[in-house]
C-alpha positions in Angstrom: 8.5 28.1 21.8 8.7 26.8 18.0 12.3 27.0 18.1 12.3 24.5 20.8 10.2 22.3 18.7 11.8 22.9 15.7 15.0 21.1 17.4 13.7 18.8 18.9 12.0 17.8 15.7 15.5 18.1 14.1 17.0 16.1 16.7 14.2 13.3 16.4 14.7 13.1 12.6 17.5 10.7 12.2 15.7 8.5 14.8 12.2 8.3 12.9 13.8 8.4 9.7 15.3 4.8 10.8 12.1 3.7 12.2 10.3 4.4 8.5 13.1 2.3 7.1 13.0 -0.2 9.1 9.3 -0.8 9.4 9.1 -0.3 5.6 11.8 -3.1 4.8 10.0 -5.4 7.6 6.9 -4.9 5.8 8.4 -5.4 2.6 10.0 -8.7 4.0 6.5 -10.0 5.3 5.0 -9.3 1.8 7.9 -11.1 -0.2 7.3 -14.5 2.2 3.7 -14.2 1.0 4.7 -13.8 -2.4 3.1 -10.5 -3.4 4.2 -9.0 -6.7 4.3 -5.8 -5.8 7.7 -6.4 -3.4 9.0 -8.0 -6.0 8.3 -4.7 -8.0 9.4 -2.2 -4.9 12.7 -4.7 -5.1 13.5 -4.1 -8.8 12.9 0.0 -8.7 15.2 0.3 -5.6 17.7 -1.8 -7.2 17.1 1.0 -10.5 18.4 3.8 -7.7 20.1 1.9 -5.3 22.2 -0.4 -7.6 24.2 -3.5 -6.2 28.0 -3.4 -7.4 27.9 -7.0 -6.6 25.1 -7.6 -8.8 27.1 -7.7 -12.0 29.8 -9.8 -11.3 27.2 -12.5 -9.9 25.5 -12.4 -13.0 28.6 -13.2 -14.7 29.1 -16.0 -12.6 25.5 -17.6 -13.4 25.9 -16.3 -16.8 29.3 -18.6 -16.7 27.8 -21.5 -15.1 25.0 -21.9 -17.2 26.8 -22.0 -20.1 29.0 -25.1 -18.2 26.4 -27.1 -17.3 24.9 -26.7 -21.3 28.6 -28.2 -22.0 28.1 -30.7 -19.9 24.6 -31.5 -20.5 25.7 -31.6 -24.8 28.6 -33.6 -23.5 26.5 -36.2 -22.0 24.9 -36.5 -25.2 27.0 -37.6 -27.4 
């Protein structure tokens, strides 16, 4: 008998493991449009173990236009 419900348990798993994620990243969602801290705080610790490889070439990319628009803004000045 526990062998039966030990598969079917193992064949649930991937399915409720899904259902976690996705009710934990809905709830995360709701609390970011409310503009709790502490998503913003889940966000930056999964981002620590779940890193972006995007993430580093878009900073460049700000990094790059901010530093044009301070050109142009100093240009304007003079």
């Amino acid at each position: 008998m526990s062998s039966q419900l030990f598969d079917f348990l193992l064949y649930l798993a991937p399915w409720i493991t899904l259902s976690l994620f996705l009710i934990v990243f809905f709830k995360l969602t709701v609390w970011v449009k409310k503009g709790k801290r502490s998503a913003i705080a889940v966000g930056f610790v999964l981002q620590t173990f779940l890193p972006n490889p995007n993430v580093e070439r878009r900073i460049d990319v700000l990094v790059k236009q901010e530093q044009t628009n301070e050109d142009n803004h100093d240009a304007s000045k003079n």
